[in-house]
C-alpha positions as CSV (number, residue, x, y, z in Angstrom):
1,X,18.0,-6.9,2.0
2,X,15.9,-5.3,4.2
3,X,17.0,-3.1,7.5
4,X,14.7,-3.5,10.2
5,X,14.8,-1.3,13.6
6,X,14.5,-2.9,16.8
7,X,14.5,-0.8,20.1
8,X,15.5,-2.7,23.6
9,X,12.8,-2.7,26.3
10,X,15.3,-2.6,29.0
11,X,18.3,0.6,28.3
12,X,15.6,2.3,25.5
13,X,18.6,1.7,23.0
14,X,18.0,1.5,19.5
15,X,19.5,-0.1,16.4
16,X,19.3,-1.5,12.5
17,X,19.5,-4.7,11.4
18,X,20.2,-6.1,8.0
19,X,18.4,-9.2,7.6
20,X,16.7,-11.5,5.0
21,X,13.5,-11.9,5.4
22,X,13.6,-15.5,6.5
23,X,16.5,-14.8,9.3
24,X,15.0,-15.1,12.5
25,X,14.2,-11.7,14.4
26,X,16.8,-10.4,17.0
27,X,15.8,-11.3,20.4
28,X,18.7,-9.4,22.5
29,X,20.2,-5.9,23.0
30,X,23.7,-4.9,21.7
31,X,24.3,-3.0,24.0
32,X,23.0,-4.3,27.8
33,X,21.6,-8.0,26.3
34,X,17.9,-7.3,27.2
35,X,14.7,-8.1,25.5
36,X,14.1,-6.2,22.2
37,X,11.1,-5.6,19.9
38,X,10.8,-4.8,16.4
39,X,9.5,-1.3,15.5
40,X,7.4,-0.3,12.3
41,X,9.6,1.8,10.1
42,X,8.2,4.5,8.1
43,X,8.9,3.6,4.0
44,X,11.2,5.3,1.8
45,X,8.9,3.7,-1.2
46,X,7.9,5.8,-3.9
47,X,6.5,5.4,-7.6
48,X,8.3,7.1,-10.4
49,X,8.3,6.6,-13.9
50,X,5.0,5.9,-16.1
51,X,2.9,2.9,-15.7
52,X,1.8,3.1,-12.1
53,X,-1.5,4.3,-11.1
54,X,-0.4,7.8,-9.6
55,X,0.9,8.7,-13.0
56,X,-1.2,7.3,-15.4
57,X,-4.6,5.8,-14.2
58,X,-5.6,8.6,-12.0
59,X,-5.8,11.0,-14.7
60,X,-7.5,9.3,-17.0
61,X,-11.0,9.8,-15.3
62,X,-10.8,13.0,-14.2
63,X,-13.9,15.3,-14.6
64,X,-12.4,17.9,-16.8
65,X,-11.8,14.9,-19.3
66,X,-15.3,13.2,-19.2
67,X,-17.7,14.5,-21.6
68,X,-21.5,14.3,-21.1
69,X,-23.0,11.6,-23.3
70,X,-25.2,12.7,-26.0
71,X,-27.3,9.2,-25.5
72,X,-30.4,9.1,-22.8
73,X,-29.2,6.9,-20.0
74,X,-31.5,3.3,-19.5
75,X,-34.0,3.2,-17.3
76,X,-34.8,0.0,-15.1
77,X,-38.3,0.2,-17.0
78,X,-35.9,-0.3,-20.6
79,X,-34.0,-3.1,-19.4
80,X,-36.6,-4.8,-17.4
81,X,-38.7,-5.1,-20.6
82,X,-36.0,-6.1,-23.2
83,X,-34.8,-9.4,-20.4
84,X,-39.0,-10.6,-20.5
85,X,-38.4,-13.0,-23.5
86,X,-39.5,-16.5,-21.9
């Protein structure tokens, strides 16, 4: 379950709560019983393992490991005239 931080607007006093996601937000202080608001927590998220894009898709492109192609690239003039087939 997720802990979400609240901080009263009244004493400045501030707390945790573990809550589902569909409890209803605390609305009172623990401590003097006045208003509260939810504060925007900082994440402890972070990707480990293989098969995320930090470890594996990012590394794939990287200039060191693309290779100049050998074949002239297409020109607008090229592919304009090989579409004109009415």
């Amino acid at each position: 379950m997720p802990i979400y931080e609240y901080k009263c607007l009244r004493c400045n006093h501030e707390f945790e709560a573990v809550q589902k996601f569909s409890d209803a937000p605390v609305r009172q202080c623990s401590v003097c019983g006045g208003p509260v608001k939810k504060l925007i927590s900082r994440s402890s998220f972070h990707l480990k393992g293989s098969g995320w894009y930090l470890t594996d898709y990012a590394k794939k492109n990287t200039p060191t490991d693309t290779k100049p192609s050998s074949e002239p690239a297409k020109t607008s003039s090229d592919s304009s005239s090989s579409s004109d087939t009415d």
